[in-house]
GUROLUM-889442 format. One record per residue (C-alpha): x, y, z. Coordinates in nm, 2 decimals. Layout:
! GUROLUM-889442
<node><c1>X</c1><c2>Y</c2><c3>Z</c3></node>
...
//
This chain:
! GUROLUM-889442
<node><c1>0.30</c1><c2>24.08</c2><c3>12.78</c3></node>
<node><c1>0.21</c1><c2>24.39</c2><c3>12.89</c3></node>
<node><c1>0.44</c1><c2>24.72</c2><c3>12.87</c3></node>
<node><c1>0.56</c1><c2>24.97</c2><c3>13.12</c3></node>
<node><c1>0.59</c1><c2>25.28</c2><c3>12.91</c3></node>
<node><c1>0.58</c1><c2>25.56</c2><c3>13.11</c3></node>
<node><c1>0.60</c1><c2>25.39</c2><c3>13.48</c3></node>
<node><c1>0.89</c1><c2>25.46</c2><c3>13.67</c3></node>
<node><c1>1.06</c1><c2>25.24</c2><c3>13.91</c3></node>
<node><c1>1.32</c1><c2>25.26</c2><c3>14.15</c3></node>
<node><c1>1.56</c1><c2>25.02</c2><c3>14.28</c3></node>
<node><c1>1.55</c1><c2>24.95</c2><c3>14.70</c3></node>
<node><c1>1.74</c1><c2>25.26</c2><c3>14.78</c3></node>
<node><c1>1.61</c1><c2>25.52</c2><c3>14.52</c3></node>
<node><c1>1.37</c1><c2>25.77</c2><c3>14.60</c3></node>
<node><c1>1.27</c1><c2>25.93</c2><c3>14.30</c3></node>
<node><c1>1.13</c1><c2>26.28</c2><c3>14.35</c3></node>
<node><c1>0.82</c1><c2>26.42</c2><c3>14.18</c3></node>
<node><c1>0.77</c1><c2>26.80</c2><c3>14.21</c3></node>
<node><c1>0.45</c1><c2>26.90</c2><c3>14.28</c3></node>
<node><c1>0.36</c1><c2>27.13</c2><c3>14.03</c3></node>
<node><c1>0.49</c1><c2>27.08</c2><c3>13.70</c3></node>
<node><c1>0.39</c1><c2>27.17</c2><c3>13.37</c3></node>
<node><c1>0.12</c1><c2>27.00</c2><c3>13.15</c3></node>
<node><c1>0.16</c1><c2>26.79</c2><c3>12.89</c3></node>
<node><c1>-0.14</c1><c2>26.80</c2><c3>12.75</c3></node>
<node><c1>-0.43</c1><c2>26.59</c2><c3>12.77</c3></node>
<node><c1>-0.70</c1><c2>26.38</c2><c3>12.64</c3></node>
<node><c1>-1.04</c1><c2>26.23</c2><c3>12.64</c3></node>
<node><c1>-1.13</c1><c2>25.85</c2><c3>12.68</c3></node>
<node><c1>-1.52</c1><c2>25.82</c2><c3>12.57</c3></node>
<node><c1>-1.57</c1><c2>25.42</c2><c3>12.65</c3></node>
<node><c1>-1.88</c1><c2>25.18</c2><c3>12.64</c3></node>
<node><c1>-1.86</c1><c2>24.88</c2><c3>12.88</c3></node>
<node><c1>-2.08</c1><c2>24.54</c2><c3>12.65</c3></node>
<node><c1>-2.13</c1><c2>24.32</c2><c3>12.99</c3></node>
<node><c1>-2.27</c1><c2>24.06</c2><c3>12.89</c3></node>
<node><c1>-1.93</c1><c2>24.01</c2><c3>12.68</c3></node>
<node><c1>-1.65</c1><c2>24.24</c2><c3>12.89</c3></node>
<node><c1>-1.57</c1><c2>24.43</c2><c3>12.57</c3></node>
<node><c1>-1.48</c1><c2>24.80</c2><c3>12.57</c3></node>
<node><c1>-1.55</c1><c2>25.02</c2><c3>12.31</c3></node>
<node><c1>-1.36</c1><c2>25.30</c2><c3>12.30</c3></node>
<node><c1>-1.22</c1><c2>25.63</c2><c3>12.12</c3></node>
<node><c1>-1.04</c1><c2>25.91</c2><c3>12.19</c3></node>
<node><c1>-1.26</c1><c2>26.20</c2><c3>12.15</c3></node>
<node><c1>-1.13</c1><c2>26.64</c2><c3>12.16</c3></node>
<node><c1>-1.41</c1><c2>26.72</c2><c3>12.37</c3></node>
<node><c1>-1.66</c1><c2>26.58</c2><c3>12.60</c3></node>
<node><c1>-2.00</c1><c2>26.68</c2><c3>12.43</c3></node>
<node><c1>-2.32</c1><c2>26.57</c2><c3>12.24</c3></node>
<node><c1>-2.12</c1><c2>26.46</c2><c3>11.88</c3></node>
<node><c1>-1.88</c1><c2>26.30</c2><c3>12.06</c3></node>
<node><c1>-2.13</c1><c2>26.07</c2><c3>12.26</c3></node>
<node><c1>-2.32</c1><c2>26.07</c2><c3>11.91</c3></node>
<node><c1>-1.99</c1><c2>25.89</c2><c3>11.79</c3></node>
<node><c1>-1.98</c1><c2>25.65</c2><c3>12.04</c3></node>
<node><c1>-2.35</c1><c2>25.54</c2><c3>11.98</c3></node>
<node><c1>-2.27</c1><c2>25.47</c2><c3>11.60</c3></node>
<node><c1>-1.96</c1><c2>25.29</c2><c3>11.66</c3></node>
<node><c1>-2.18</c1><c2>25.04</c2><c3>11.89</c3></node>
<node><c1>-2.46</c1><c2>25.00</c2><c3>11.66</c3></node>
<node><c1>-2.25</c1><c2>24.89</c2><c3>11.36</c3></node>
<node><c1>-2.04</c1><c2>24.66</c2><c3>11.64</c3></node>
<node><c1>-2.42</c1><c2>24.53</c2><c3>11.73</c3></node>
<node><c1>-2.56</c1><c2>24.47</c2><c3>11.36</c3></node>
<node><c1>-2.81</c1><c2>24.18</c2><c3>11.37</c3></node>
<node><c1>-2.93</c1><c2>24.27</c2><c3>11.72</c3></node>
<node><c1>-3.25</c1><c2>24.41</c2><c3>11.77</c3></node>
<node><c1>-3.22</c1><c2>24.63</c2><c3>12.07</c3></node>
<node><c1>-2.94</c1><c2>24.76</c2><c3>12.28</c3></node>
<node><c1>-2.94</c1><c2>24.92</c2><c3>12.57</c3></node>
<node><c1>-2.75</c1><c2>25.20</c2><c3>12.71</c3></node>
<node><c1>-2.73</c1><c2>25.34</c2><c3>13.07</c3></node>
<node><c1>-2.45</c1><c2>25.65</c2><c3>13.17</c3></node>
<node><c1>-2.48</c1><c2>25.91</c2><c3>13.45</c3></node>
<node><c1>-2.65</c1><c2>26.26</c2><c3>13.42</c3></node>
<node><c1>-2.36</c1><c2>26.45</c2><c3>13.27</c3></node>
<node><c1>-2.50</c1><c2>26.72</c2><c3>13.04</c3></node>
<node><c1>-2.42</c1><c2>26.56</c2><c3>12.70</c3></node>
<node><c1>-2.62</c1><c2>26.31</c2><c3>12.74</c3></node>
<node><c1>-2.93</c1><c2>26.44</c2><c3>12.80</c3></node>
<node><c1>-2.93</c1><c2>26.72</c2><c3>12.50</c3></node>
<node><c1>-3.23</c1><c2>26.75</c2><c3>12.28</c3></node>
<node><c1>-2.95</c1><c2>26.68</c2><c3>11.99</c3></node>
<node><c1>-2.83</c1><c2>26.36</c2><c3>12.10</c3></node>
<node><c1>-3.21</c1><c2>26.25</c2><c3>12.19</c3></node>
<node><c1>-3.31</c1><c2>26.34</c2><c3>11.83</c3></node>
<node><c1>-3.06</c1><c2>26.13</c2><c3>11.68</c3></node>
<node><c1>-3.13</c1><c2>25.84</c2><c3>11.85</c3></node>
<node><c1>-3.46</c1><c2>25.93</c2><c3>11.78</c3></node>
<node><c1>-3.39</c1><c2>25.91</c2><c3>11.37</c3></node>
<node><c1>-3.15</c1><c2>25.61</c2><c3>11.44</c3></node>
<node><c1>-3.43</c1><c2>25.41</c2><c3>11.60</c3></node>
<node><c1>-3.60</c1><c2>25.49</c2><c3>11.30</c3></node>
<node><c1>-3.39</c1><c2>25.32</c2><c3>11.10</c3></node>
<node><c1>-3.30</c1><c2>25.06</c2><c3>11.31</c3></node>
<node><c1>-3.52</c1><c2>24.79</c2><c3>11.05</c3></node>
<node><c1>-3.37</c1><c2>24.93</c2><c3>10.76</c3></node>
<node><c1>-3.03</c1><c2>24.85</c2><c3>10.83</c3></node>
<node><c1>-3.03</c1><c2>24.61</c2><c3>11.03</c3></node>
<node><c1>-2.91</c1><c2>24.83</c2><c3>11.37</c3></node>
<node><c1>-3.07</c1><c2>24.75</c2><c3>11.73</c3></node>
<node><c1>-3.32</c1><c2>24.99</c2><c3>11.82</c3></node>
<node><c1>-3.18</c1><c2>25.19</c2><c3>12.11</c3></node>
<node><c1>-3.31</c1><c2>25.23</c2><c3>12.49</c3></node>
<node><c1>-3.16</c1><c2>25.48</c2><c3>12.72</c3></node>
<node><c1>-3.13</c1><c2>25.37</c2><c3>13.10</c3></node>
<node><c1>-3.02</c1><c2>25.65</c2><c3>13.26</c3></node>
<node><c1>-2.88</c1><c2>25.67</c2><c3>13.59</c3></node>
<node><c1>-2.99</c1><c2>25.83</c2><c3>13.90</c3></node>
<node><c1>-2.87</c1><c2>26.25</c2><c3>13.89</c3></node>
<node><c1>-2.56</c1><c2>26.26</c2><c3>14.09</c3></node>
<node><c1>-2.51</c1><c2>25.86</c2><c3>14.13</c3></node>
<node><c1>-2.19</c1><c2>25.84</c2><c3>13.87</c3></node>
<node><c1>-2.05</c1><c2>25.61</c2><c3>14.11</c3></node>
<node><c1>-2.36</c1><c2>25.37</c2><c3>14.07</c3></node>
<node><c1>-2.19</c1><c2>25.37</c2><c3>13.67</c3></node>
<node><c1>-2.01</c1><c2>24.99</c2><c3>13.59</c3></node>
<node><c1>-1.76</c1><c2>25.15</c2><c3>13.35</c3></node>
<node><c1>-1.61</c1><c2>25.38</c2><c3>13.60</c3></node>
<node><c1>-1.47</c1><c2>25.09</c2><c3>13.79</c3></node>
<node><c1>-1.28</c1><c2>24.95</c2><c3>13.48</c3></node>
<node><c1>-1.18</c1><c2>25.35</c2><c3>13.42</c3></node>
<node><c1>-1.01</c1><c2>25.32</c2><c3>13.81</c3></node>
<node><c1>-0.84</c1><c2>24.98</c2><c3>13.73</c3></node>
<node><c1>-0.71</c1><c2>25.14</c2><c3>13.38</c3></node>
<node><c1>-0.59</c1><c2>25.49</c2><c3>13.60</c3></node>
<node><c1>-0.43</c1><c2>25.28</c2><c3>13.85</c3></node>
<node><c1>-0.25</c1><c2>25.08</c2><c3>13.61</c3></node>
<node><c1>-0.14</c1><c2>25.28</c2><c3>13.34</c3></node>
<node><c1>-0.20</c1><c2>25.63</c2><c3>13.49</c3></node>
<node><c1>-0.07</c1><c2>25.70</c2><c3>13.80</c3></node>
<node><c1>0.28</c1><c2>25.76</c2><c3>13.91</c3></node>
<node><c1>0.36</c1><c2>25.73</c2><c3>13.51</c3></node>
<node><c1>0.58</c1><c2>26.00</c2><c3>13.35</c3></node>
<node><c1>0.47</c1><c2>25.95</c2><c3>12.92</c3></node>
<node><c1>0.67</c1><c2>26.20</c2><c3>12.73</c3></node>
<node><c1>0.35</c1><c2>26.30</c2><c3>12.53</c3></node>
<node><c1>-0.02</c1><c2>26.27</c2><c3>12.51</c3></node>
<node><c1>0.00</c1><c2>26.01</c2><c3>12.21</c3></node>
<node><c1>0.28</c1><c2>25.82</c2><c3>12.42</c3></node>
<node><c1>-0.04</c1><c2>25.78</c2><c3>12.71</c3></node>
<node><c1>-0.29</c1><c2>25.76</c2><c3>12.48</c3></node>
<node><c1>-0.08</c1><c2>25.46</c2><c3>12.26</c3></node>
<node><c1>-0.06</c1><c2>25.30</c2><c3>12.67</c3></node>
<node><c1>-0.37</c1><c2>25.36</c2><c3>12.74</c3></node>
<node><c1>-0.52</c1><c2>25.19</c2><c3>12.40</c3></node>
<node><c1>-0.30</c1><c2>24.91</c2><c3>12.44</c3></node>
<node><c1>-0.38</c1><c2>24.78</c2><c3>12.83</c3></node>
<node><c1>-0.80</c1><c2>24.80</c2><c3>12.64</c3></node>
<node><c1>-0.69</c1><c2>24.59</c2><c3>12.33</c3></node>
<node><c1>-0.52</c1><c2>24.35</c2><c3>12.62</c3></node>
<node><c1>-0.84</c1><c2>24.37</c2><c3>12.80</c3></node>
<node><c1>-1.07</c1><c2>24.26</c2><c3>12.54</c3></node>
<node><c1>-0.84</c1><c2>24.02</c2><c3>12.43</c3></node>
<node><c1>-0.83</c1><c2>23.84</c2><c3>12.74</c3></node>
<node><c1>-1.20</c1><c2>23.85</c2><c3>12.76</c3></node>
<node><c1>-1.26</c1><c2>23.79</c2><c3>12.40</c3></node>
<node><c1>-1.01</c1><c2>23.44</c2><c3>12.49</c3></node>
<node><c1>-1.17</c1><c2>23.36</c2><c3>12.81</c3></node>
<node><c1>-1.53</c1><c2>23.50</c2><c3>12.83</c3></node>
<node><c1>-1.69</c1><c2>23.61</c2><c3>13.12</c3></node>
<node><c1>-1.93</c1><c2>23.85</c2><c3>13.21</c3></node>
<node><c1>-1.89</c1><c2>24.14</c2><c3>13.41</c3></node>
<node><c1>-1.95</c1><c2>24.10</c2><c3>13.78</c3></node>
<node><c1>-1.65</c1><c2>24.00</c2><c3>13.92</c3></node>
<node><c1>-1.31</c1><c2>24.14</c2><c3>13.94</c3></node>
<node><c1>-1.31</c1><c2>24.28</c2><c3>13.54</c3></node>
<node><c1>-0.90</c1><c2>24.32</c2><c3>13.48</c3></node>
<node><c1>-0.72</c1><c2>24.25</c2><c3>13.85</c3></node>
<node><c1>-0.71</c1><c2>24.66</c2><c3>13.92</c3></node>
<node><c1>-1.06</c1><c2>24.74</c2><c3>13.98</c3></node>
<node><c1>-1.15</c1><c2>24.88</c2><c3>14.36</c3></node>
<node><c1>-1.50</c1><c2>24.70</c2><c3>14.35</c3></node>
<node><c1>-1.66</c1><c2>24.44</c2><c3>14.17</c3></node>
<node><c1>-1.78</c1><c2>24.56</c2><c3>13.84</c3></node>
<node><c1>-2.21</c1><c2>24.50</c2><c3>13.91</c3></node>
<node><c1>-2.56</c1><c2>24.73</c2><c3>14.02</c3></node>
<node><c1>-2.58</c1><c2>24.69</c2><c3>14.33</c3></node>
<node><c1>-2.75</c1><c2>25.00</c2><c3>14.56</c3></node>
<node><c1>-2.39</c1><c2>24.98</c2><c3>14.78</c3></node>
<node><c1>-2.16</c1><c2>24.95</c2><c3>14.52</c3></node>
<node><c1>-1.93</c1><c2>25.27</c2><c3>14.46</c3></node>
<node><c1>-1.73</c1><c2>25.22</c2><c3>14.17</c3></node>
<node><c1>-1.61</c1><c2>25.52</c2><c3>14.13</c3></node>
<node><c1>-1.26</c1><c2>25.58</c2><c3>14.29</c3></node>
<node><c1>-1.35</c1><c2>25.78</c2><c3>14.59</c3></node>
<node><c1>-1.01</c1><c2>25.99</c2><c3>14.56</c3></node>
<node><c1>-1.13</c1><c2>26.12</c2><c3>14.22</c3></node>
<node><c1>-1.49</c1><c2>26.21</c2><c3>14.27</c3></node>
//
């Protein structure tokens, strides 16, 4: 069962009232990989959006992938992910992609400006409209801890009843989850 940390809901005649502006509480960064063929989600919480952080992400995937011999990965054109670092290590990790047994890696990347072409950002609306908006978390670990939980329920229910993605991922996506040249998966409010 799932929990409702951090929503808030009101009885028929309650109005509750959210002031506009109000002071942060912080905030954090979800770096995710969407496995279709499986509907997993591999995910960490990361300090900063950068090079080493999508570094991370890539070696967290290849040790989840051991035994394969190629994996492929396609994002949008954000900065990061086109540095000379991050090329250069997957560079040296294709390298040694034999000796330990690691896929070789192939970037796919998407069109400049075409984020919203990107499969994972519709499971990142479903997740914001479910455990995101109109919640009030008393901390940044209390959202993170939510957050973490609805993608261990997530890949639990796939992991029980497999399906690829293509469908309707997790009930709160806006669009189905595929490449398709009219798809826009990206929550138009939030672009």
């Amino acid at each position: 069962m799932r929990s409702c940390r951090g929503k808030s809901l009101q009885g028929p005649n309650e109005q509750k009232v959210v002031p506009q502006w109000q002071k942060s509480r912080g905030c954090f960064i979800l770096n995710a990989a969407l496995e279709l063929s499986k509907n997993q989600i591999a995910y960490m919480f990361a300090e900063s959006k950068n090079t080493g952080e999508t570094i991370q992400l890539i070696e967290l995937l290849r040790r989840r992938h051991t035994g394969y011999r190629r994996m492929f990965l396609s994002w949008d054109a954000a900065p990061w992910h086109s540095s000379r670092k991050l090329k250069e290590r997957i560079d040296f990790l294709n390298e040694w992609a034999p000796h330990d047994r690691a896929p070789s890696i192939q970037v796919l990347p998407l069109p400049t400006s075409a984020q919203f072409l990107n499969v994972i950002e519709s499971v990142f609306s479903g997740l914001a409209r479910a455990v995101l908006h109109n919640s009030d978390y008393a901390s940044v670990e209390d959202a993170k801890a939510a957050v973490a939980l609805y993608l261990d329920d997530r890949n639990r229910a796939f992991e029980t009843e497999p399906r690829r993605a293509g469908k309707l991922i997790w009930n709160m996506e806006r669009v189905r989850s595929e490449f398709l040249e009219s798809n826009n998966c990206k929550d138009l409010r939030y672009s």
